[in-house]
C-alpha positions, 0 to 999 in steps of 0.5 A: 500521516506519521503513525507508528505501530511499535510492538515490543514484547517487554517494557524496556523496549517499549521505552528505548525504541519509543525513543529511537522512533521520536527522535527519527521524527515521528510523533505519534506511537501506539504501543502493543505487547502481543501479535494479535493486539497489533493486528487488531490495531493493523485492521483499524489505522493504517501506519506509516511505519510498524516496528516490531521488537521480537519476541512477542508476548505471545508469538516471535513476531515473524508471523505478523510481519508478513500479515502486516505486509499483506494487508496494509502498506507500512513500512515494515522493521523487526528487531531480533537476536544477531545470532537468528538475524540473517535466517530471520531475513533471508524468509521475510525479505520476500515481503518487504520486512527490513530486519535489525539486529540486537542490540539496535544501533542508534545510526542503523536504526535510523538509516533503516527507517528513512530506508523504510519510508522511502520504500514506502513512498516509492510503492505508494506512489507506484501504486497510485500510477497503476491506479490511474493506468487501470481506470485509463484502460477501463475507459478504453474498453467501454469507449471501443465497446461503444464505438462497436455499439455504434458500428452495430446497430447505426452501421458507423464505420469505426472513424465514424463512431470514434468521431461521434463520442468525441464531438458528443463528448465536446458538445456536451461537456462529458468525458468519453467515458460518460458519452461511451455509457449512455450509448451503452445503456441506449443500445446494449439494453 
């Protein structure tokens, strides 16, 4: 994907971090200098990485990071004075922002980016695992609901009605899940 979010609330560190962000290798940077600029664009394309450099013309920028950690799946950096860094921390690490302090090492930015990425790729890849787990449960509920179809209204045991939408599902070139809503539409209506 390779999009960055880059919200920085003054010129200057639009230009500096534009360039921090290239050189981490990444290509393609939208800039925005307000909060709701960038949750426009949030709601519309989804970042790989968003950088927020504080304040915003418009709000500190704390706020936005924990919107954009809520709704979206980047990877999350905000930038902010050193002396506030630490409180600043402590209150967003709970939703995965990862801050730096001004003025920003070149070495801690990077390391904090290639962090970020690997954060994300873990809990996208987590997610998808979990994506797979729920369908799998799904098809196990409707299958167990069929087998009781089944042991209901044509009085199969439940080995009897396991063995039925097996073989119909061999014979018929279907998943369980498909053999297990026919019988439902068959019996359940």
């Amino acid at each position: 994907m390779n999009k960055v979010l880059l919200a920085s609330g003054s010129d200057k560190g639009i230009e500096l971090l534009s360039q921090l962000i290239k050189s981490s290798g990444f290509s393609h940077i939208t800039n925005t200098t307000s909060g709701n600029d960038a949750r426009r664009c949030v709601d519309k394309t989804e970042y790989e990485l968003v950088v927020i450099n504080t304040p915003l013309s418009d709000e500190f920028g704390h706020e936005l990071s924990i919107k954009i950690s809520e709704c979206s799946n980047s990877g999350i950096i905000l930038i902010c004075k050193s002396d506030i860094a630490d409180d600043v921390s402590d209150k967003l690490s709970c939703y995965g922002v990862c801050v730096i302090s001004k003025p920003v090492n070149k070495v801690i930015f990077h390391q904090t980016v290639k962090l970020v990425s690997a954060t994300r790729s873990r809990i996208l890849g987590l997610q998808n695992e979990n994506f797979k787990l729920q369908t799998k449960i799904e098809e196990i509920r409707l299958v167990n609901r069929a087998k009781l179809a089944l042991m209901q209204y044509l009085k199969f045991s439940e080995p009897q009605a396991h063995r039925y939408i097996e073989k119909q599902a061999m014979d018929t070139r279907s998943t369980r899940k498909e053999v297990a809503q026919r019988i439902l539409s068959t019996y359940e209506n």
